[in-house]
C-alpha positions in Angstrom: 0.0 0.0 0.0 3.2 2.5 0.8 4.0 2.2 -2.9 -0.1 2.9 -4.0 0.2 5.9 -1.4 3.5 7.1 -3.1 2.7 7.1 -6.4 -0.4 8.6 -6.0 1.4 12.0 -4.1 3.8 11.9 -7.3 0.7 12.5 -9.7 -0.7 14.9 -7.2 2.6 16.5 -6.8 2.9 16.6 -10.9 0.0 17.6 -12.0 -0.3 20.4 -8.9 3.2 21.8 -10.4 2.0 21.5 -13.9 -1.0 23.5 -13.2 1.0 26.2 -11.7 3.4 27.1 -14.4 0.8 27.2 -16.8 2.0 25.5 -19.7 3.3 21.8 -19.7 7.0 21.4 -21.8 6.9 18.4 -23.6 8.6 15.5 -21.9 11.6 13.9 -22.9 9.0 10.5 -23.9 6.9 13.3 -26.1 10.0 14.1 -27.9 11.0 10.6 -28.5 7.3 9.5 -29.7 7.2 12.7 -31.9 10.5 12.1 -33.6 9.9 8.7 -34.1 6.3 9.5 -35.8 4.2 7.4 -33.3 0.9 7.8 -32.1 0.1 8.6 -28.4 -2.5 9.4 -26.1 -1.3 12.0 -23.0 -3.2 11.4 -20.1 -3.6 13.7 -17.1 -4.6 12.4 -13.4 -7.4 14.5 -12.1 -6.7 13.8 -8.2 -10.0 15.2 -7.2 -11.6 11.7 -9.0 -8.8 9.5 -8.9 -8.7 9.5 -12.8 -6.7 9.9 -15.8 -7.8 11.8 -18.2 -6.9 12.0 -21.9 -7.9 14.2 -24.5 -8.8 11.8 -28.1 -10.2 11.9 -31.2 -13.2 10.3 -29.8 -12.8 12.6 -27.2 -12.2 12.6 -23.9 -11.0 9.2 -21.7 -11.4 9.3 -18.2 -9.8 5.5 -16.9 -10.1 5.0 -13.1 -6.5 4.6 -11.2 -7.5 1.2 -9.8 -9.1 -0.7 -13.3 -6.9 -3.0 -15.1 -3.2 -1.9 -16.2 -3.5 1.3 -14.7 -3.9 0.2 -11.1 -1.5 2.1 -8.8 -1.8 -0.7 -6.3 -0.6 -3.4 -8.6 2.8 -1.2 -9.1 2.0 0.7 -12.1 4.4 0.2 -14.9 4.8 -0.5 -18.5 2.3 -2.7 -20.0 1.9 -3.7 -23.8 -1.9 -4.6 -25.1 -2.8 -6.4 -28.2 -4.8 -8.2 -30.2 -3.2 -11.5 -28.2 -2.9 -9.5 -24.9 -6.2 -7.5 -24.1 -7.9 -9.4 -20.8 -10.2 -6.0 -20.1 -10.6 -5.4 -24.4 -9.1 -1.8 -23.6 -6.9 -2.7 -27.1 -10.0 -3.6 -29.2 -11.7 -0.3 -28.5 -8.4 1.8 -29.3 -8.4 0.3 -32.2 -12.0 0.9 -33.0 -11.8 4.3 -32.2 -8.3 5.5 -32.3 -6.5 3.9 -35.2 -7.8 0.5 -37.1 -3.6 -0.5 -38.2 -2.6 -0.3 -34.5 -0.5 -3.5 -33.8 0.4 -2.8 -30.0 -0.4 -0.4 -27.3 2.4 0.5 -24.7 0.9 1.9 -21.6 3.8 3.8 -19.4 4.3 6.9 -17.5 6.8 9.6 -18.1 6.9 13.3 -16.1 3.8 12.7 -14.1 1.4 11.7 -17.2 0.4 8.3 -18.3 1.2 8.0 -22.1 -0.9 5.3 -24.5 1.7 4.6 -27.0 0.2 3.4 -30.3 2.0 0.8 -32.2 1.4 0.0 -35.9 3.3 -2.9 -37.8 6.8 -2.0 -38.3 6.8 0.6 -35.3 7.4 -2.1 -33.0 11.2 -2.0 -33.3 11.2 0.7 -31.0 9.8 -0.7 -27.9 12.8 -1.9 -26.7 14.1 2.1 -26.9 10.9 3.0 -25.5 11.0 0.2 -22.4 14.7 0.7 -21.8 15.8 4.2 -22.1 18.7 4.5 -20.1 20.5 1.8 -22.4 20.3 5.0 -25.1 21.6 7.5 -22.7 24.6 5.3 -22.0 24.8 5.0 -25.7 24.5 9.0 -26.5 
């Protein structure tokens, strides 16, 4: 529970700073997705309903902190959804509604947002960047 507790005052903590200086810089993870062309969803945590929030061309997302690969309490981290992997079907309604080629969905966290990362065929190469970053700062 220390951990749920933790993470959850990070996100507070994040968003409460982001709100304050009034404009969010894009994250290291935004630059990377944006230079390598891919598709993501940014996703806010609302603290007041325990949510995240993103903004989509469906419109907007709101995905509780507790429900499936974004529960807090089962130590957040990276996940990867898809068309083999998709227990709560999360990956078959992206698809539907975000982008029909999407091969893979990388759920992760980066600067206080939670970031849907969408994967079409070929685009998978850079998971391993995307998973491991500090192998390409040792590298730069």
């Amino acid at each position: 529970m220390a951990a749920d507790t933790d993470f959850l005052s990070f996100l507070v903590e994040e968003t409460l700073k982001l709100q304050k200086s009034g404009e969010a810089e894009l994250s290291s993870l935004e630059l990377k997705l944006t230079d390598y062309g891919l598709l993501f969803l940014r996703g806010e945590f609302n603290p007041q309903f325990r949510m995240l929030r993103f903004q989509t061309p469906m419109g907007l997302l709101d995905i509780p902190v507790n429900w499936s690969v974004f529960d807090v309490g089962a130590a957040f981290d990276n996940s990867i959804l898809s068309a083999e992997n998709d227990p709560d079907l999360l990956f078959t309604v992206l698809r539907a509604s975000w982008n029909a080629d999407l091969t893979k969905v990388l759920v992760t966290h980066a600067d206080g947002f939670c970031y849907l990362v969408g994967l079409r065929a070929g685009e998978e190469t850079h998971l391993h960047d995307l998973l491991n970053p500090q192998e390409w700062l040792k590298t730069a």
